[in-house]
C-alpha positions as CSV (number, residue, x, y, z in Angstrom):
1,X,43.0,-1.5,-1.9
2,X,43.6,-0.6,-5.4
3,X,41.8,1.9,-7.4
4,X,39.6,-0.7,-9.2
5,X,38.7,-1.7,-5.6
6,X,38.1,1.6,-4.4
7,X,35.6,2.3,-7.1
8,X,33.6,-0.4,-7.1
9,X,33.3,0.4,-3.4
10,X,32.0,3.5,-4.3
11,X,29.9,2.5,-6.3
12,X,27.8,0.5,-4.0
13,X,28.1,2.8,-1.0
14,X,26.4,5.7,-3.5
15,X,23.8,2.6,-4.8
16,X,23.1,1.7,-0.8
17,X,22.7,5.4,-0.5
18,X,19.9,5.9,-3.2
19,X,18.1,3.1,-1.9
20,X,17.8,4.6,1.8
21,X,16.4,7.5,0.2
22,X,13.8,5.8,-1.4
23,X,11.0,3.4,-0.7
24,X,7.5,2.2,-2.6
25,X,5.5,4.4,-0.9
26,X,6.8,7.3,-2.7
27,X,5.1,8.8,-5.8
28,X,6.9,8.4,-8.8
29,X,8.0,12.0,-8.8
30,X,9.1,12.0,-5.6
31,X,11.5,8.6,-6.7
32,X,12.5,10.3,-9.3
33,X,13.6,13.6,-8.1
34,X,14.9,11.6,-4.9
35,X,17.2,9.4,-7.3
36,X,18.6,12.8,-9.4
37,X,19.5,14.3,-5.8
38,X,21.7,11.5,-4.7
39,X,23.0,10.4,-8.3
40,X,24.3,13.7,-9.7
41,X,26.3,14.7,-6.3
42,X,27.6,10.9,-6.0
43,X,28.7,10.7,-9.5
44,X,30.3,14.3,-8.9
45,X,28.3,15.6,-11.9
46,X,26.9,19.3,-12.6
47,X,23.3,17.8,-13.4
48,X,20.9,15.7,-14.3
49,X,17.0,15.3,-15.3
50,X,15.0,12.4,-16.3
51,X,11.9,12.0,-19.1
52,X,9.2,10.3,-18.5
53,X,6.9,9.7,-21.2
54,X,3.0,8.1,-21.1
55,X,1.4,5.4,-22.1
56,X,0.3,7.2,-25.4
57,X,3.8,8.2,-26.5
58,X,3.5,11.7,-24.7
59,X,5.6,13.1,-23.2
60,X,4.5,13.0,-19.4
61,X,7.2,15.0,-17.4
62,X,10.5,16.2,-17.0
63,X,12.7,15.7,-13.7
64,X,16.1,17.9,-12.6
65,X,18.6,18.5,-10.3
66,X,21.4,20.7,-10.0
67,X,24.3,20.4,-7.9
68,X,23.5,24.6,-7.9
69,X,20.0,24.7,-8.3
70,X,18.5,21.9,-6.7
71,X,15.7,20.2,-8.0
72,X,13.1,21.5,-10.8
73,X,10.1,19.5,-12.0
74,X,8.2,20.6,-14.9
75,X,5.5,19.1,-17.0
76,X,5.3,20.2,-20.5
77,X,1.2,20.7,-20.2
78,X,1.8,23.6,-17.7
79,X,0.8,26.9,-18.8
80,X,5.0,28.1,-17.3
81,X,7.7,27.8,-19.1
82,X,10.7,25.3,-19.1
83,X,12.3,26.5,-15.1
84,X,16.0,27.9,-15.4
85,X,18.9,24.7,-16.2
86,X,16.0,22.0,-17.1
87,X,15.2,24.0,-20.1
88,X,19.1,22.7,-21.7
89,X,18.5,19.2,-19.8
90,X,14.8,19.0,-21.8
91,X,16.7,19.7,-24.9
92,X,19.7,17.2,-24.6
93,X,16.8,14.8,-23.3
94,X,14.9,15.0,-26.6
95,X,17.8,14.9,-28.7
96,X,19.0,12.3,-27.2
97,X,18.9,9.7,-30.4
98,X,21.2,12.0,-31.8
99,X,24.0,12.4,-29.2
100,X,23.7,8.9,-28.4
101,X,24.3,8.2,-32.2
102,X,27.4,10.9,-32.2
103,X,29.0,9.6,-29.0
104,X,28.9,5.8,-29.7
105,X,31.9,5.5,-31.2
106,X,33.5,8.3,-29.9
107,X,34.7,10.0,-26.5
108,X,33.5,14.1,-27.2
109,X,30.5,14.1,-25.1
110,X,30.3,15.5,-21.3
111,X,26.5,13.8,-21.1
112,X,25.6,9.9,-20.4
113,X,22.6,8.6,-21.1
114,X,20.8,5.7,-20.2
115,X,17.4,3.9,-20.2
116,X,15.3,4.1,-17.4
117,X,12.5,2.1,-18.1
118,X,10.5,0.5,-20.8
119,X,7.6,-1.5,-21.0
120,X,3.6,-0.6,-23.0
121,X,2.8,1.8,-20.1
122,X,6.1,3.8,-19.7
123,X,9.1,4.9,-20.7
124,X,11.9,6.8,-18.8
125,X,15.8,7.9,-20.0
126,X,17.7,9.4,-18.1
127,X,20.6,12.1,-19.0
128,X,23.8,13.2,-16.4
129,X,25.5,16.0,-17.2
130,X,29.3,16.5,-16.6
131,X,31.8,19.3,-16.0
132,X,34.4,17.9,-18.6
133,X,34.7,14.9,-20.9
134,X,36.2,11.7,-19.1
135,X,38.5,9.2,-20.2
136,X,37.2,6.4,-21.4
137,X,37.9,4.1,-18.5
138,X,35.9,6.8,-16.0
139,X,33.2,7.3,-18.6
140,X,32.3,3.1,-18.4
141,X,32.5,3.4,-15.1
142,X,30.0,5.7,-14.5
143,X,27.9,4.5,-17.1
144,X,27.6,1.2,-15.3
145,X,27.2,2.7,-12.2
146,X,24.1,5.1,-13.9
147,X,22.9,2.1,-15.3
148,X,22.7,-0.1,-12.2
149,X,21.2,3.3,-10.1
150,X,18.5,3.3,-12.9
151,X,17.6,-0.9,-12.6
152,X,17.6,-0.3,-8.9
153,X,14.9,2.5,-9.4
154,X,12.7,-0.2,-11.9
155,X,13.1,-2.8,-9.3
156,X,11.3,-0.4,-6.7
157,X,8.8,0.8,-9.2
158,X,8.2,-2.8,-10.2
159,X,7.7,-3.7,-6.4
160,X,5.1,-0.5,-6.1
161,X,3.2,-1.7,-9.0
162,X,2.8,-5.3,-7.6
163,X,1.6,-4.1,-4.1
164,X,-0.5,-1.6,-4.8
165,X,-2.1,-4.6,-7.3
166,X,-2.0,-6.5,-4.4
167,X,-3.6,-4.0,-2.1
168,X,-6.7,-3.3,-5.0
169,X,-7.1,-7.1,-5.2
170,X,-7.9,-6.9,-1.3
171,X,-10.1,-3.7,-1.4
172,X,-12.4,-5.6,-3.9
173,X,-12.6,-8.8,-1.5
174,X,-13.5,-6.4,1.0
175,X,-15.8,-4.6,-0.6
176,X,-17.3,-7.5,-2.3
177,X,-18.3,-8.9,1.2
178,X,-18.9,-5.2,2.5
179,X,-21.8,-5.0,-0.9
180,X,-23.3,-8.3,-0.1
181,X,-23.9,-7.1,3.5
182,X,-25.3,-4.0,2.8
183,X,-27.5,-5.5,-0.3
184,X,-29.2,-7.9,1.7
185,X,-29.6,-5.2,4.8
186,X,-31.0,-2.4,2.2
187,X,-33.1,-4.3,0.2
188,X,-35.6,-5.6,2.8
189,X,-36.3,-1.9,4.3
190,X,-36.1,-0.7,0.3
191,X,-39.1,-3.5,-0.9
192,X,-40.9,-1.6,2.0
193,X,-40.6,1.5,0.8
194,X,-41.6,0.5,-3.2
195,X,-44.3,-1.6,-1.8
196,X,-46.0,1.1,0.2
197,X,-45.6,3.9,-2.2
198,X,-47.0,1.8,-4.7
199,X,-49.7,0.7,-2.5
200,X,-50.5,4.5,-1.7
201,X,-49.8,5.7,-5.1
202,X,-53.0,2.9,-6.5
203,X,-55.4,4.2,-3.4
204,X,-55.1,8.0,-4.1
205,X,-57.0,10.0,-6.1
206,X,-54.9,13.2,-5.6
207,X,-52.1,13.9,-9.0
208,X,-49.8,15.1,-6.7
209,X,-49.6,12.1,-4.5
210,X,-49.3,10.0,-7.3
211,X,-46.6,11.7,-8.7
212,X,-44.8,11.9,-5.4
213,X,-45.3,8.1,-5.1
214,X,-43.9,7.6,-8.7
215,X,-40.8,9.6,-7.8
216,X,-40.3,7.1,-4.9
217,X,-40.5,4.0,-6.9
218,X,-38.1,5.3,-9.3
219,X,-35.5,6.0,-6.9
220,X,-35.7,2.6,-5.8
221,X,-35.5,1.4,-8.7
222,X,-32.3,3.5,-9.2
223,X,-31.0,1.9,-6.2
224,X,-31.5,-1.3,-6.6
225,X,-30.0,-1.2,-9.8
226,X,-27.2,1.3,-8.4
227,X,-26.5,-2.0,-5.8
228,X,-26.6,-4.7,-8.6
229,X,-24.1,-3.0,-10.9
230,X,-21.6,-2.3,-8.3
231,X,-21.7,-6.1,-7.7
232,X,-20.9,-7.2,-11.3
233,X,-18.2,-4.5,-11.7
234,X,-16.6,-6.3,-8.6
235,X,-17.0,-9.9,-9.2
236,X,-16.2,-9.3,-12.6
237,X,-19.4,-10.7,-14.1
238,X,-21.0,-8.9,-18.1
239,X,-23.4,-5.8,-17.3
240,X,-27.2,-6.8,-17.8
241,X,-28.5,-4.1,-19.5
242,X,-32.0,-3.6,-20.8
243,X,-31.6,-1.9,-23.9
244,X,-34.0,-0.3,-26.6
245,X,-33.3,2.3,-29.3
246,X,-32.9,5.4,-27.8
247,X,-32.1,9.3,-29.4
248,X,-29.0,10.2,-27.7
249,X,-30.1,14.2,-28.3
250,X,-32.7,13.3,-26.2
251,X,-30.6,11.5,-23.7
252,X,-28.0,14.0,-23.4
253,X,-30.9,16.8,-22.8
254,X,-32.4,15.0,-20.2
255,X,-29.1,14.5,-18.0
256,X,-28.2,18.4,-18.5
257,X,-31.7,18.9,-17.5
258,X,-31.0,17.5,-14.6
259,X,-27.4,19.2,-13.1
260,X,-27.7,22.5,-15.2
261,X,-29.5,24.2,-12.4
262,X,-27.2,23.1,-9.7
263,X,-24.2,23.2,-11.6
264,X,-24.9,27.1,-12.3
265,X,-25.0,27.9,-8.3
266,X,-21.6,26.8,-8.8
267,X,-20.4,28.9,-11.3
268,X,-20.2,26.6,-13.9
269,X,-22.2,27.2,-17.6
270,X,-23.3,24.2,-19.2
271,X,-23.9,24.0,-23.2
272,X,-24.7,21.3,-25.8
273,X,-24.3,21.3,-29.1
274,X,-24.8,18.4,-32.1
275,X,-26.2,16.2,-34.2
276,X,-30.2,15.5,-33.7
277,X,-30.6,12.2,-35.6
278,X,-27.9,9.4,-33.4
279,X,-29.8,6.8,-32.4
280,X,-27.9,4.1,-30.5
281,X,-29.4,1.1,-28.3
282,X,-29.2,1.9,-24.8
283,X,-29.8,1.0,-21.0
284,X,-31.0,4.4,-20.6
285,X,-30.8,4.2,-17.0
286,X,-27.2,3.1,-16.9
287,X,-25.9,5.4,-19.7
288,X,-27.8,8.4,-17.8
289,X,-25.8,7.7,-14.5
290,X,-22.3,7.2,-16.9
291,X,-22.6,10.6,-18.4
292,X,-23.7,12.2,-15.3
293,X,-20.6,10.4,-13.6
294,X,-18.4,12.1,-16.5
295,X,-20.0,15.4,-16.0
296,X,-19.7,15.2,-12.3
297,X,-15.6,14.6,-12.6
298,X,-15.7,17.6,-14.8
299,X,-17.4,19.8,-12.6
300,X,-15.0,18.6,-9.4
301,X,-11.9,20.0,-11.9
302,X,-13.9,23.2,-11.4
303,X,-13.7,24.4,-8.0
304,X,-13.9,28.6,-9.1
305,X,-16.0,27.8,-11.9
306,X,-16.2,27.2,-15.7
307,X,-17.6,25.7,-18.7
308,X,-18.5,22.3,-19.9
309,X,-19.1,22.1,-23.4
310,X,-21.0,18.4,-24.7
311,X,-20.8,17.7,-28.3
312,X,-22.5,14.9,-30.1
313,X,-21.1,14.3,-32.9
314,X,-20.7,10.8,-35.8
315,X,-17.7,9.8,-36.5
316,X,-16.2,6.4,-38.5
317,X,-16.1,4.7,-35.1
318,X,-20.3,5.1,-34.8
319,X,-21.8,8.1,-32.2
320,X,-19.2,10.5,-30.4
321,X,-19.9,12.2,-27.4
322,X,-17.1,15.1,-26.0
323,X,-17.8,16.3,-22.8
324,X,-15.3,19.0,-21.6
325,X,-14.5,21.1,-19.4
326,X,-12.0,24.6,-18.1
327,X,-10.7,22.7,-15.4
328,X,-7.2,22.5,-14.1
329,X,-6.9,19.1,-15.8
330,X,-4.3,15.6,-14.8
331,X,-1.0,15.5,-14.3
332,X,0.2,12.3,-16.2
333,X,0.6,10.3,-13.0
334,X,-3.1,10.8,-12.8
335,X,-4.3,10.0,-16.2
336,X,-2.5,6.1,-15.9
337,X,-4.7,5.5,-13.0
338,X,-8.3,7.3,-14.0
339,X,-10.3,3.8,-15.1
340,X,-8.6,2.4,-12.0
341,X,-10.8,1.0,-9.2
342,X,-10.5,2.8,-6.0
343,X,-7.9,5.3,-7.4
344,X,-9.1,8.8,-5.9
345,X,-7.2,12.0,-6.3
346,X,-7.6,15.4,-4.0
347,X,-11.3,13.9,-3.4
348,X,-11.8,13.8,1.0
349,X,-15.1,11.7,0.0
350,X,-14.4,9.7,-3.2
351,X,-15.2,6.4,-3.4
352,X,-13.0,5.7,-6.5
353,X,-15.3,3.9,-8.2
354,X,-17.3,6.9,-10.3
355,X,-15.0,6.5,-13.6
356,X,-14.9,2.8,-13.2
357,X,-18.3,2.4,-13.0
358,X,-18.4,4.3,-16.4
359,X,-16.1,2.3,-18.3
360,X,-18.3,-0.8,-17.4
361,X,-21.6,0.7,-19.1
362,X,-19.2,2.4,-21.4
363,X,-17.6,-0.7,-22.8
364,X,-21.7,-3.0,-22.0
365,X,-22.8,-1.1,-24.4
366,X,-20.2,-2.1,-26.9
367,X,-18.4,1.4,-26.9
368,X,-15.4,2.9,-25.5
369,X,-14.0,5.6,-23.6
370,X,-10.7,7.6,-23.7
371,X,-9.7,11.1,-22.3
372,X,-7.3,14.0,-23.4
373,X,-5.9,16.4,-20.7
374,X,-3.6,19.3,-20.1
375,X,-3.0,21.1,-16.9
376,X,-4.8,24.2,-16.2
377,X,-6.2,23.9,-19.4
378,X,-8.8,21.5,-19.2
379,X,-9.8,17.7,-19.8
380,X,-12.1,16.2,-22.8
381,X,-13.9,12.7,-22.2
382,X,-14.6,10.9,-25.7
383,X,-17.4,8.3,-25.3
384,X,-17.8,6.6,-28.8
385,X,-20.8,4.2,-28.7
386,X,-22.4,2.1,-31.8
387,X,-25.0,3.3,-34.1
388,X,-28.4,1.9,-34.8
389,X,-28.5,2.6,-38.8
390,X,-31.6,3.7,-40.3
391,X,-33.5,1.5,-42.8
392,X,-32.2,2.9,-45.8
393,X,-28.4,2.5,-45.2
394,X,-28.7,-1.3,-44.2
């Protein structure tokens, strides 16, 4: 067997290798770091790290290993500094354009670079360091073999993406059926309970009853309607909202009215500041239980306590409203699947559907809703919703 032989046998030996190590029910950082451990060794380099970078251009995480060091993970929102040898690999990483400009033509570089991935959600490059500059025979050899480790890590990611699409498609089917079950064996008992409260609340002559019985019929109400917009989010079908003009000052006081006590036990201090005169049309129902959705996620973030700070604002794109919190905040891996049904994270009792549900009234309503987050520093939710203009400006 000649050398040619040899190496191309070596090449797929190290390639059968990485894909033993790794399988699609891994986390991406666990793929990636598991692909640095068995690359840099194989190749016989010194190190290695990978970038991974967000759907919104930022830059999401870095991923190392050293044949002395081991592996090092670090995500540039983290409060700690750059760990030990990833601190050179983040900087030939973002300066990558340049090298890779420098060493085109040319022979002078000990690092090879090569795309991991890139599509609208992602990207990934990937750098391996070496101990000396090769020849240029050895240095398109392992090039192609970098390469081919990297397509071999898309395929897998690909292949997690499709059946973890697959397996969402058959929550919702069973959910769907689960919802129409329940909805037909809640709603008798629930008519009951509306009917006779009503019926009590019309016989009495005591304030108190009356106000109890009120209380009741409301809650139904919320349930019933609780029930109905979980079935349109999961069949698909537009949000029926019953809307009417509707001060979102007035709104937004209401809804801290109604978690400010509880949230305090906690250790968490709630404050709103902004603009008295927005006036948007609303379901108020539905927009109460999407900002108390929002405000529940930001008080979960806040296990030891904190602050949520709401603002109401305008802005060019119609009413603003920030809500956000001290919280530890979302690793990147997180943040790509937040709007995502049934996508829970560190929650025993999560349904997954709380931040899914909002983006349906959210985007109902005409508006839209984004998030920014950094770890152990916090997240911000930005719900932007239309504005009913006044007389005089139309």
């Amino acid at each position: 067997m000649d050398q040619q032989q040899q190496d191309i046998v070596s090449k797929y030996r190290l390639l059968l290798k990485i894909h033993n190590k790794i399988n699609i029910s891994m986390d991406a950082k666990h793929i990636f770091t598991a692909l640095l451990a068995e690359l840099v060794p194989g190749v016989q380099a010194e190190k290695g790290a990978i970038r991974v970078s967000s759907s919104q251009g930022k830059i999401a995480g870095y991923y190392g290993f050293s044949v002395h060091e081991g592996i090092t993970v670090w995500e540039p929102d983290e409060t700690t500094p750059c760990p030990g040898y990833l601190r050179d690999m983040v900087d030939v990483l973002d300066g990558s354009a340049k090298v890779k400009k420098r060493t085109r033509d040319s022979c002078t570089s000990n690092i090879i670079f090569s795309e991991l991935f890139s599509d609208r959600q992602n990207s990934g490059l990937i750098a391996v360091v070496f101990h000396d500059v090769m020849e240029l025979s050895v240095r398109d050899q392992m090039c192609r073999t970098i390469d081919e480790a990297g397509a071999l890590i898309v395929h897998i990611l690909e292949q997690k993406k499709i059946l973890e699409q697959k397996k969402n498609l058959e929550k919702v089917s069973l959910t769907r059926s689960m919802l129409s079950t329940l909805s037909h064996d809640i709603k008798n008992p629930l008519s009951g309970i509306s009917g006779f409260a009503q019926l009590i609340g019309q016989r009495s002559d005591n304030d108190s009853i009356k106000k109890y019985c009120a209380i009741i019929l409301d809650s139904c109400l919320q349930l019933e309607d609780t029930l109905n917009t979980l079935r349109v989010i999961l069949s698909g079908e537009p949000l029926q909202l019953r809307t009417a003009a509707l001060p979102l000052k007035d709104l937004l006081r209401e809804v801290l009215g109604q978690v400010e006590e509880i949230y305090r036990h906690e250790g968490i201090d709630v404050a709103c500041t902004g603009d008295n005169d927005i006036l948007v049309e609303a379901d108020k129902e539905k927009l109460l239980r999407a900002l108390k959705a929002v405000l529940k996620n930001s008080k979960e973030a806040m296990p030891e306590g904190g602050r949520i700070q709401v603002t109401l604002k305008a802005d060019k794109r119609g009413a603003l409203i920030e809500i956000a919190d001290t919280g530890r905040g979302m690793p990147w891996h997180i943040q790509e699947n937040v709007f995502r049904p049934f996508f829970t994270h560190a929650k025993e009792h999560a349904t997954g559907l709380g931040l899914t549900i909002v983006k349906k009234i959210v985007e109902g309503h005409g508006g839209a809703i984004s998030f920014s987050s950094s770890l152990n520093k916090g997240t911000t939710f930005f719900i932007h919703l239309p504005i009913i203009k006044k007389e005089a400006e139309r």
